[in-house]
N, C-alpha and C positions, 0 to 999 in steps of 0.2 A: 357577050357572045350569044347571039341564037341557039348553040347548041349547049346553053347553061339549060335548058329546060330538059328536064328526066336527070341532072345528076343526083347522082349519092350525095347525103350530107358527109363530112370525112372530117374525125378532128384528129387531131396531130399535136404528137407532144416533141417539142423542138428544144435542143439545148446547145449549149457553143461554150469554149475557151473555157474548159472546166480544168484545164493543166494538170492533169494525174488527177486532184483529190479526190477523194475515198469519199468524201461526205456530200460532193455534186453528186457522183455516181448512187447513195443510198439516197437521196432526195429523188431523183429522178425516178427511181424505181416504187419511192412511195407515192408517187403521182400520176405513174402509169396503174399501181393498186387501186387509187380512188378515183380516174377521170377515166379507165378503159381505152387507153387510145386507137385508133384502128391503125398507126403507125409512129415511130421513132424516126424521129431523124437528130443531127449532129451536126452545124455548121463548120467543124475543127477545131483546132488549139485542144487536141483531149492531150497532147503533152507539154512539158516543159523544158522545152530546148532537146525534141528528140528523146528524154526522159522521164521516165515517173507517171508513164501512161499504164502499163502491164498490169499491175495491182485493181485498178480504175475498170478498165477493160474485163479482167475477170469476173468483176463485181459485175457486170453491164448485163454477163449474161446468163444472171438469173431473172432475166427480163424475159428469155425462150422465146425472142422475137428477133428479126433482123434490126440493126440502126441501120439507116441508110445513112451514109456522111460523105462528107467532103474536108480534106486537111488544111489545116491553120498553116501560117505560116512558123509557126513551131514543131508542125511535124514533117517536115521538107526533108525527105530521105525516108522514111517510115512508113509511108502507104503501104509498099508491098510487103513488109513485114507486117504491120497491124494485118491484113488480111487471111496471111496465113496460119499466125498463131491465133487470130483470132479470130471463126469464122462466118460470127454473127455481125460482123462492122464490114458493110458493104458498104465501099466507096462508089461513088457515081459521079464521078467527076466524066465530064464527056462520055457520059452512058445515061442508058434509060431503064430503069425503072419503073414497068408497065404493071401496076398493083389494082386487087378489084374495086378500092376507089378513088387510087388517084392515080398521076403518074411523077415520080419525081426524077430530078438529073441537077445536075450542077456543075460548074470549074472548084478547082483548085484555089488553096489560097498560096499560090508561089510566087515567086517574084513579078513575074511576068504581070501580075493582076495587083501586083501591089499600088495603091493609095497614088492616082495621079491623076492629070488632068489630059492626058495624051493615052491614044487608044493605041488597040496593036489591030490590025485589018484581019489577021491571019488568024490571033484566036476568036476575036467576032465570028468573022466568017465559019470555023467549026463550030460553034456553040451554036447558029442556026444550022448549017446542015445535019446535027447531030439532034437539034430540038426544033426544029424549022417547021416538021413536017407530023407528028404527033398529033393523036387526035385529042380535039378540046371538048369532047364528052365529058371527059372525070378534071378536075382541077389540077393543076400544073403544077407543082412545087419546086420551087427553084434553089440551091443550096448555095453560097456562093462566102467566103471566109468574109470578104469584105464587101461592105455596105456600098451602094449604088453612087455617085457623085450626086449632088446636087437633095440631099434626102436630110432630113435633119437630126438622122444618127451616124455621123461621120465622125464624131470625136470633139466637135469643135465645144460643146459643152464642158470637158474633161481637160483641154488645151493640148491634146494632143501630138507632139511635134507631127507625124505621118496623117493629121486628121483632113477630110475632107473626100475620102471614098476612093473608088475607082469608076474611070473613066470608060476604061472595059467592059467591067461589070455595067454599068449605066447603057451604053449602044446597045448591050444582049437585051437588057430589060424593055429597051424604048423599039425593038422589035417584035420579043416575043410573046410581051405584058404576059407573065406568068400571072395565074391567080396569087399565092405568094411569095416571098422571097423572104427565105431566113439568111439571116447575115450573123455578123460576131465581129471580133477585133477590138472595138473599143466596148473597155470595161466601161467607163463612162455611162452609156446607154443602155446597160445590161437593163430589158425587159421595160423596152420604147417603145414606139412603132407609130409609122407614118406609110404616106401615100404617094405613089407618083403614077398621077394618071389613075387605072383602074388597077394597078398594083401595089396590094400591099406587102410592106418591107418592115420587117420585125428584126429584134434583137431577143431572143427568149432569156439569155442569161446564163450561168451554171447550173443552175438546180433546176431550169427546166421552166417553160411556159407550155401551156394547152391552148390551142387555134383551134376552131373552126370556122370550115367553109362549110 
């Protein structure tokens, strides 16, 4: 992008599918200690079937920072509770996150976005209007539970029965080319990362990776 010249450099400590435990959440927080990050984010799965996130969550926020995140397909009913008891885990699923050096947004990991080869037209089509239009000054951060279709962190390393991405997810990407895209889902890949086009598409893991753009 032409408008990459004057951005901020921006690193970003990103973590996914931590499923409540206590000991992702104290990793994560000893990595924002030693790398400073100028943001948190959360690809989802911070519970276990709906459960075992609260404990986790607590922990999060002696971080005195916002996560920015987006819900696994394990926390499907919990958004709007994780938000209000907890008011550091800012969900941005179809919201923007206009930050002084990036900006992030993301889907859901529901059903709707679950692992296929067939798209839905109607959540495409919101994921540009909602990110369509956003200025590509600061880097784009894209949050999304599951990994983009055709990327070579889809699961099929781990034999995944659901492996091979979303198709959804992949049309958002192949319009909006976010600078990157953290993903989650398959344990597998936990802290991969590859390319599609000029976007990169990371798995950071439980315990946390450090990116910079």
């Amino acid at each position: 992008h032409q408008e990459d010249v004057g951005r901020f450099a921006v690193k970003v400590l990103a973590f996914t599918d931590p499923h409540g435990a206590p000991e992702a959440a104290d990793a994560v927080i000893e990595l924002a200690k030693s790398s400073r990050p100028d943001l948190v984010v959360c690809s989802g799965d911070i519970s276990y079937f709906q459960k075992r996130y609260e404990r986790m969550c607590r922990r999060l926020a002696d971080l005195c920072c916002p996560i920015y995140w987006v819900s696994g397909n394990h926390d499907a009913g919990i958004e709007d509770l994780v938000g209000v008891e907890f008011l550091h885990m800012k969900d941005v699923s179809f919201l923007v996150a206009d930050l002084h050096k990036a900006t992030v947004g993301g889907v859901p990991g529901s059903e709707k976005f679950w692992p296929s080869k067939e798209w839905d037209d109607d959540l495409v089509n919101l994921a540009l209007r909602t990110y369509g239009r956003i200025s590509r000054s600061k880097p784009f951060i894209f949050l999304s539970h599951f990994p983009p279709t055709g990327s070579s962190i889809t699961g099929y390393s781990g034999g995944c029965p659901d492996a091979g991405g979303s198709q959804t997810v992949r049309e958002i990407v192949d319009v909006l080319h976010p600078d990157l895209v953290i993903s989650g889902h398959y344990h597998s890949d936990f802290r991969q990362q590859c390319k599609i086009g000029p976007t990169r598409v990371v798995n950071p893991g439980p315990m946390g990776t450090v990116y910079e753009l």
